[in-house]
C-alpha positions in Angstrom: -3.9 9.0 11.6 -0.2 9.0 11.6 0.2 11.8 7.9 -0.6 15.3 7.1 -3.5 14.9 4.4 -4.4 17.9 2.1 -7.5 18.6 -0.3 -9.3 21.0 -1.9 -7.2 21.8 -4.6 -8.1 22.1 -8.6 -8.3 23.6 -11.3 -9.4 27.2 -12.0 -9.1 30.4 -14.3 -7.4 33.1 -13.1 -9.5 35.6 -10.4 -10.9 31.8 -9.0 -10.9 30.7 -5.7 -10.4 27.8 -3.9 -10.2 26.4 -0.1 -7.9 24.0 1.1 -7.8 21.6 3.8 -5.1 20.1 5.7 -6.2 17.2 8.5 -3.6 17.6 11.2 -2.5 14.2 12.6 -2.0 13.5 16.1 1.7 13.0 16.5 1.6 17.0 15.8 0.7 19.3 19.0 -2.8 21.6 18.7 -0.1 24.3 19.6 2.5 23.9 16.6 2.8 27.0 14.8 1.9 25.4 11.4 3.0 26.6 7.5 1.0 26.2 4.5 3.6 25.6 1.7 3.4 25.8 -2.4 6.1 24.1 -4.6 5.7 25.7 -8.0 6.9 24.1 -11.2 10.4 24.1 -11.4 11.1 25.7 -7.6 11.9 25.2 -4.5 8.9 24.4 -1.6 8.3 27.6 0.6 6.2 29.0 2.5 3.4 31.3 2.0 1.3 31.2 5.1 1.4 30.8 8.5 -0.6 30.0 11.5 0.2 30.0 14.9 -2.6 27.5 16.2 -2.7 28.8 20.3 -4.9 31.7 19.0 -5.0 31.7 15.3 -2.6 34.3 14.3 -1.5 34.4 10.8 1.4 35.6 8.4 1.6 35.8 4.5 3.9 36.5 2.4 3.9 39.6 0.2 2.8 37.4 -2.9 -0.1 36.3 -1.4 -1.0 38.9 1.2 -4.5 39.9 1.0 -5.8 37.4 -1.1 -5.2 34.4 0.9 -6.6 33.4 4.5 -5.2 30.7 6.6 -7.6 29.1 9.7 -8.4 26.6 11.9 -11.4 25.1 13.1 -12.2 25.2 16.9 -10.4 22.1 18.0 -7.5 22.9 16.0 -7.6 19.9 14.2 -8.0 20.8 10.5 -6.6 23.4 9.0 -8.0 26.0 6.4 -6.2 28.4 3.6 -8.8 30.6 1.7 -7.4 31.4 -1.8 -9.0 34.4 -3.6 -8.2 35.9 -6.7 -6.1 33.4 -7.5 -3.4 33.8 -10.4 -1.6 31.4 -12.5 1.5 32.0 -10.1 -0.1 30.6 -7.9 0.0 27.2 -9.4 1.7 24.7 -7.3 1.2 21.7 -4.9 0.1 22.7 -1.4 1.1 20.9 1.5 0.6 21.6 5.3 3.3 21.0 7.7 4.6 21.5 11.3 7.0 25.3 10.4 9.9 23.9 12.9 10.9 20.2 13.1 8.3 19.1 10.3 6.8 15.8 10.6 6.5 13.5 7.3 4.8 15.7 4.2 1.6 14.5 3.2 0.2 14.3 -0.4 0.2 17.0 -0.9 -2.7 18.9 -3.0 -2.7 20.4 -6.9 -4.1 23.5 -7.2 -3.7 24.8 -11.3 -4.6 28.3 -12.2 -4.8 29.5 -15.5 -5.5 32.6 -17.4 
């Protein structure tokens, strides 16, 4: 595996939740911090979650603080973000990436919320 590849996302009313995955590939370290990102319609990518993989520490931004959970599995090869009460802000493409010196973007996955 040589790409970031995300899934889990969809489509779902507002107060939904969803869980998406992000497969980490091997030319990233198990000890990368790592950033869940959203690119909403019409703005710029950014980050709203992050996990800093040596012992699973993780940040949020305001927007998203405590509705949203980012993870890892025990071999810190896949990566997790829990998405409760979700609202149609929210809507966006999700990708997983490296948060310093990020390695090519993956596919990214759609997550639609609506009201």
């Amino acid at each position: 595996q040589v790409q970031l590849v995300e899934s889990g996302g969809g489509s779902v009313q507002a107060g939904g939740s969803l869980t998406l995955s992000c497969v980490v590939p091997r030319n990233v370290d198990a000890d990368d911090v790592m950033g869940w990102y959203r690119q909403a319609p019409g703005k710029q990518r950014e980050v709203v979650a992050t996990l800093r993989r040596p012992d699973g520490f993780a940040t949020y931004i305001n927007a998203v603080k405590g509705r949203f959970t980012a993870s890892q599995d025990t071999a810190r090869t896949t990566m997790f973000l829990r998405m409760n009460d979700l609202k149609p802000e929210d809507t966006g493409i999700y990708h997983c990436n490296r948060l310093d010196r990020q390695v090519s973007w993956g596919q990214g996955t759609q997550v639609t919320v609506s009201s």
